[in-house]
C-alpha positions in Angstrom: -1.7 25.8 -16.5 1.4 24.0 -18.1 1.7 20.6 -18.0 5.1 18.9 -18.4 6.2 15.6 -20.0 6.2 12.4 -18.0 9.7 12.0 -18.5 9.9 15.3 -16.7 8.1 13.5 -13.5 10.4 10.7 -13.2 13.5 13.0 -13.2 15.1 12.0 -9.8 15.5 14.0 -6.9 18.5 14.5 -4.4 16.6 14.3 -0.9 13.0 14.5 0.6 13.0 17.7 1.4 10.2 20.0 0.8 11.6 21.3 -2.4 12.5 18.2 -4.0 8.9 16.9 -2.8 7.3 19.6 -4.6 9.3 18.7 -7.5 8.8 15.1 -7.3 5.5 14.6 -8.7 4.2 18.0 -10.6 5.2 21.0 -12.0 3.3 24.8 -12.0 3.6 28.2 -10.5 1.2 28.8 -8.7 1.2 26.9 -5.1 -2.2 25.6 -3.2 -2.4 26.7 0.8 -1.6 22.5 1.3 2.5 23.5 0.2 1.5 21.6 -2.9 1.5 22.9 -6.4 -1.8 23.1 -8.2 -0.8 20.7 -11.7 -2.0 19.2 -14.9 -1.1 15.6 -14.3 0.4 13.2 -17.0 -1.9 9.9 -15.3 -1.6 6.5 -16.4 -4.6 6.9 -19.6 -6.2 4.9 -21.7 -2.1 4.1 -23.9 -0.6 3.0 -21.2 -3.0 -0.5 -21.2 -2.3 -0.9 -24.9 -0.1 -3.8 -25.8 0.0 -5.1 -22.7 1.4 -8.5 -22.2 -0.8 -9.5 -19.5 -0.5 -13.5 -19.5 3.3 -13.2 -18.7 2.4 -11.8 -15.2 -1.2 -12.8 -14.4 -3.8 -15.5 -14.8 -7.3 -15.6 -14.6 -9.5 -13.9 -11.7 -11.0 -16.6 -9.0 -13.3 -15.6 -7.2 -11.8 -17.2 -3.1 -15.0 -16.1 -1.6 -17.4 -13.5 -0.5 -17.8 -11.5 2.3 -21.4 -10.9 4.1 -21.6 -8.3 7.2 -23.5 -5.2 8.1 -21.0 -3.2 6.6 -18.3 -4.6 4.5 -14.8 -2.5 3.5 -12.0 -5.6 3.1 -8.2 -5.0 3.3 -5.0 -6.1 4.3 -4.6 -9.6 3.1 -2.0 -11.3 4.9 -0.8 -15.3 3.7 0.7 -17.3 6.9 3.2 -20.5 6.5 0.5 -22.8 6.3 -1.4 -20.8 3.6 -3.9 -19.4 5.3 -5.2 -15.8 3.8 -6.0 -13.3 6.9 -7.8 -9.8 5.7 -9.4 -7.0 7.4 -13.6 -5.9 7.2 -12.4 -2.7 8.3 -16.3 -1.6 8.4 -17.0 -3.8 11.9 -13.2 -4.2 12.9 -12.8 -8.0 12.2 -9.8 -9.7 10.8 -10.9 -12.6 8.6 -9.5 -15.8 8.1 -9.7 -17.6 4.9 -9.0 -21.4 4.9 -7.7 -22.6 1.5 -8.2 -26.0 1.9 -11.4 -26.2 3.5 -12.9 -23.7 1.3 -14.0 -22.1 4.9 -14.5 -18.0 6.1 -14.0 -17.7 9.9 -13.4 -14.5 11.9 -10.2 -14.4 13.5 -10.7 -11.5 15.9 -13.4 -9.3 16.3 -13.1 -5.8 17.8 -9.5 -5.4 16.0 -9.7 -1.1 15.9 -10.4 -1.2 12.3 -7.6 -3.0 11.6 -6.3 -2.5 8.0 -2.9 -3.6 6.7 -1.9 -6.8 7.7 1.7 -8.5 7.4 3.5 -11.8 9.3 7.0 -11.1 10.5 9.2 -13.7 9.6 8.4 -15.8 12.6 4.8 -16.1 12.0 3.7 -12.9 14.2 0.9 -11.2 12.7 1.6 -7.2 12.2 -1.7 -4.8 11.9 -2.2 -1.4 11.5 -4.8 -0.3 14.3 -6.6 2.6 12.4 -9.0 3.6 14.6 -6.9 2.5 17.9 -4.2 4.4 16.2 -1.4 1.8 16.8 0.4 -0.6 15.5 0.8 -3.9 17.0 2.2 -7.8 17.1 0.0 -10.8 17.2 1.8 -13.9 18.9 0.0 -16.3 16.8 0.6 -19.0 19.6 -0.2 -17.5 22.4 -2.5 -14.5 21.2 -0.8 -12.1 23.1 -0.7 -8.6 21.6 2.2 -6.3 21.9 1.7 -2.7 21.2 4.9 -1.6 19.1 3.8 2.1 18.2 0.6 4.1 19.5 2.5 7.3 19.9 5.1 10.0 17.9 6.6 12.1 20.8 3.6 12.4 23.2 0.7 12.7 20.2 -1.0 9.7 20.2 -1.0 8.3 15.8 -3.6 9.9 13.8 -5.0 6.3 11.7 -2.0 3.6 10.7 -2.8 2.1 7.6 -0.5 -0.1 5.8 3.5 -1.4 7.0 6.1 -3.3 5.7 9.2 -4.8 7.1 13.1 -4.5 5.4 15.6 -7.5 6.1 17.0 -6.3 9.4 13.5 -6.6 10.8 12.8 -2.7 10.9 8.6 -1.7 10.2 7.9 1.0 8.2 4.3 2.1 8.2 2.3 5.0 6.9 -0.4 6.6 9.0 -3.1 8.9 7.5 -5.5 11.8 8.5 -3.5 13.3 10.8 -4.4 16.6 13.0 -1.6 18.0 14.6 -1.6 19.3 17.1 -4.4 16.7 19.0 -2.3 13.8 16.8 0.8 13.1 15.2 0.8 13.9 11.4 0.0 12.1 8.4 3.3 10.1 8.4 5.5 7.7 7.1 7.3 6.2 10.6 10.0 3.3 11.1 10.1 1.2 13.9 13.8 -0.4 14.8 14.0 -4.1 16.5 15.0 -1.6 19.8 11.3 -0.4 19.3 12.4 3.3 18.9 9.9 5.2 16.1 11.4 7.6 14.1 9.1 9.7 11.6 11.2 9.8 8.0 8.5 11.8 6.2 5.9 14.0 7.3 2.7 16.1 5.8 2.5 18.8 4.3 6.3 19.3 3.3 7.7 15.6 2.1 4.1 13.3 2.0 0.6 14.0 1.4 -1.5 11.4 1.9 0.8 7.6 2.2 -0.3 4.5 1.6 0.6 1.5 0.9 4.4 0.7 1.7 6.6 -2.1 0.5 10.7 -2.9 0.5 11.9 -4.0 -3.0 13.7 -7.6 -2.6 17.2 -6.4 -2.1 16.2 -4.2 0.7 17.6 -1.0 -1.3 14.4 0.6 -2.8 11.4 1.6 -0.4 8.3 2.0 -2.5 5.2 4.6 -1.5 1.8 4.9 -2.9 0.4 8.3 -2.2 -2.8 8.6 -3.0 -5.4 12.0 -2.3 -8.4 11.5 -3.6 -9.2 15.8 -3.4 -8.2 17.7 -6.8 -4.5 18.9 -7.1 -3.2 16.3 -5.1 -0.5 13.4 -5.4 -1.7 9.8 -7.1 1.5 8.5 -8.0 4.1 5.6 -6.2 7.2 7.6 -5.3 10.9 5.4 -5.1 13.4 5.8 -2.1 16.8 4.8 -1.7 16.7 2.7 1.5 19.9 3.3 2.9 21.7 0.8 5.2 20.2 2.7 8.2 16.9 2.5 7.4 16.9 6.2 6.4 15.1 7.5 2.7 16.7 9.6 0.0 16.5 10.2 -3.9 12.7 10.6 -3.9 11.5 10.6 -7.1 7.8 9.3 -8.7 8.2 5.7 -9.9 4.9 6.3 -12.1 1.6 8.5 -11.6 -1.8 7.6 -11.7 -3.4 11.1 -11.9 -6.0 12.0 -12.3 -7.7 8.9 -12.4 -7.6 6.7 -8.6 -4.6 6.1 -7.4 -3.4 3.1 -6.1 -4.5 2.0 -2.7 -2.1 -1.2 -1.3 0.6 -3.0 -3.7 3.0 -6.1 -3.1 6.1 -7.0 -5.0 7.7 -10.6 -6.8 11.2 -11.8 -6.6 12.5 -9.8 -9.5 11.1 -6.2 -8.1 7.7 -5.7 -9.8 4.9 -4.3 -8.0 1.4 -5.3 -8.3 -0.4 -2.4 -7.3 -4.4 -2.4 -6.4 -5.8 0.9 -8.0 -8.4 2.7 -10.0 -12.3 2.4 -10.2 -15.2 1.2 -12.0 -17.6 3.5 -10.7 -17.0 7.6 -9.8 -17.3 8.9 -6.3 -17.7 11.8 -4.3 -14.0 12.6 -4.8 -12.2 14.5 -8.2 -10.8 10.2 -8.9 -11.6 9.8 -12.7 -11.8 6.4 -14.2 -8.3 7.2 -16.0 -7.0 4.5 -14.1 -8.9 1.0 -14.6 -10.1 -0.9 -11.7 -7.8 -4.0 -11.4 -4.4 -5.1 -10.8 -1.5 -2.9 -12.2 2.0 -4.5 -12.4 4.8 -2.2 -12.4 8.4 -2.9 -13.5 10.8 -1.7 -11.6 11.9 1.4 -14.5 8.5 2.6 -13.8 6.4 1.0 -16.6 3.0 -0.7 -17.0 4.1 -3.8 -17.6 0.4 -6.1 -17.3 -2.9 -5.1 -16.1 -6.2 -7.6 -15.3 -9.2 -6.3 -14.2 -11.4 -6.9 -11.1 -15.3 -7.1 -10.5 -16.4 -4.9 -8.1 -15.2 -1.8 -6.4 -13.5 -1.2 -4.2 -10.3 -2.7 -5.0 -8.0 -2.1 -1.9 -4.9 -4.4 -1.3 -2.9 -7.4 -2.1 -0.5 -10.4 -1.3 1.5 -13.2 -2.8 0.9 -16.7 -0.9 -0.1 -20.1 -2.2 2.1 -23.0 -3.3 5.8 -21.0 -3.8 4.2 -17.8 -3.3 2.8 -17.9 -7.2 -0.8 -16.8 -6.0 -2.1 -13.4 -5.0 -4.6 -13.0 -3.0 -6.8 -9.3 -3.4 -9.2 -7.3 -1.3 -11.7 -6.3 -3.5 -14.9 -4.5 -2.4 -17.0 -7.8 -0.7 -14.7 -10.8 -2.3 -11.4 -12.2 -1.7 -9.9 -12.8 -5.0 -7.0 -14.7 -6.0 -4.8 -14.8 -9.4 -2.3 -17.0 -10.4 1.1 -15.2 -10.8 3.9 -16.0 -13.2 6.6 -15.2 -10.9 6.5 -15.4 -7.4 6.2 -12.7 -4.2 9.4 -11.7 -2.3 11.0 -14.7 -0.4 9.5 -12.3 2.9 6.7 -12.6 2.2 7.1 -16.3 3.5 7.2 -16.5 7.1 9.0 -18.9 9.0 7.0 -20.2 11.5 
């Protein structure tokens, strides 16, 4: 096999159709039964951490707190107005609340559906991605009531939500994984408009393979998607999208690859359009991942470089957040701890909700 430049990987592509998908992330001849092409990936090695300049971006790693269960798999961290970090133990479908000030782990709900990503709506609502319910819903964090925005794509009931993120007219784009058409929808990227119509913009095996995490750049132009199979042969990269006016994506192209090392899993973005993107592993597992990528926190400029990097303690690292004192904290998922990091520059004004 031939493998091609990396400059060859970021070329940009015209639309999100199958042929442009192909072309996106990897380059060969010979095609795998998925529709995808069987590649030598140019990954994000061991040259891409040299001459970092880390302490622009990122502090030091706190340990917040740590998580004791049965079973413990954390995600989704979520900040509200008051400052108040909720995350997911997807394991035993609880949603955890983590009081700053009082230094104090409660359990929000219990029974959540395996509840994974979390985001607050600029009112204060609480968004979740339901996996194992399969829907995505709205917390009224007054009242408790939850509304059901999406459980369905044309009669199939959705496969396993797992991430979202909302653009400035108040539209949710989510990605939902594992899907087995025809008993569910596929394995999806979906928008939701305020009118509570769902439309699916892309779709397995021709334009995705396996989404997930999602977030809106700043100006609401650029949609950013982490895909991220962990089987050989697959795509571990973030792909860019125009985000036209209409909520619609074109000119997919890879914004940078992580192959063949683990991709990233959830990622958040600052006020000037860098991503911070949880990714790679300290450990191997039963998956073709290699330790290419470093466990930690990647940020990401917005041309597509490696711009700082600080590592985290334990596997599995899984999402992040900004929130804090003018949004200059993130707050990370990390195998059984909550972590937080002071930031240089702070998270997208959204990620401040109003309420």
């Amino acid at each position: 096999m031939q493998s091609r430049s990396q400059s060859e990987f970021d070329s940009p592509q015209t639309d999100v159709s199958r042929r442009a998908f192909l072309t996106a992330g990897a380059v060969t001849a010979v095609a795998l039964s998925t529709g995808f092409p069987q590649t030598v990936f140019s990954g994000v090695g061991a040259d891409r951490y040299k001459g970092l300049e880390s302490e622009k971006y990122l502090g030091k790693v706190n340990v917040e707190t740590k998580v004791v269960d049965e079973k413990i798999f954390t995600e989704g961290p979520a900040c509200d107005r008051a400052g108040h970090l909720y995350f997911t133990n997807t394991s035993v479908s609880k949603i955890l609340k983590w009081d700053q000030k009082a230094k104090k782990l409660s359990v929000f709900r219990e029974n959540s559906g395996a509840a994974n990503g979390l985001l607050f709506a600029p009112n204060g609502d609480l968004l979740a991605c339901e996996g194992a319910n399969g829907r995505v819903t709205r917390t009224d964090m007054k009242t408790g009531k939850i509304t059901v925005l999406a459980d369905n794509y044309k009669g199939r009931p959705l496969a396993a939500p797992n991430d979202l993120t909302l653009d400035g007219k108040g539209r949710v784009y989510f990605t939902s994984r594992t899907g087995n058409p025809p008993k569910t929808a596929a394995t999806a990227v979906y928008r939701i408009d305020p009118d509570g119509k769902l439309t699916q913009l892309l779709a397995a095996p021709d334009t995705t393979d396996m989404p997930n995490g999602i977030v809106t750049s700043p100006d609401n132009k650029t949609l950013y998607l982490i895909e991220a199979h962990p089987q050989a042969d697959h795509l571990r990269n973030i792909r860019a999208f125009d985000l036209g006016a209409d909520g619609s994506l074109t000119n997919a192209r890879v914004h940078i690859n992580f192959y063949p090392g683990r991709s990233g899993d959830g990622m958040c973005i600052d006020a000037k359009g860098n991503l911070y993107v949880a990714a790679g592993l300290h450990k191997t597992r039963k998956t073709s991942e290699t330790l290419d990528t470093k466990p930690g926190i990647h940020v990401i400029s917005p041309a597509g470089k490696l711009a700082a990097y600080v590592e985290t303690p334990e596997d599995t690292i899984t999402n992040c957040t900004f929130g804090g004192k003018d949004l200059r904290t993130l707050y990370v998922a990390c195998g059984t701890l909550l972590l937080s990091i002071p930031t240089k520059i702070p998270g997208k004004a959204a990620y401040r909700p109003d309420a």
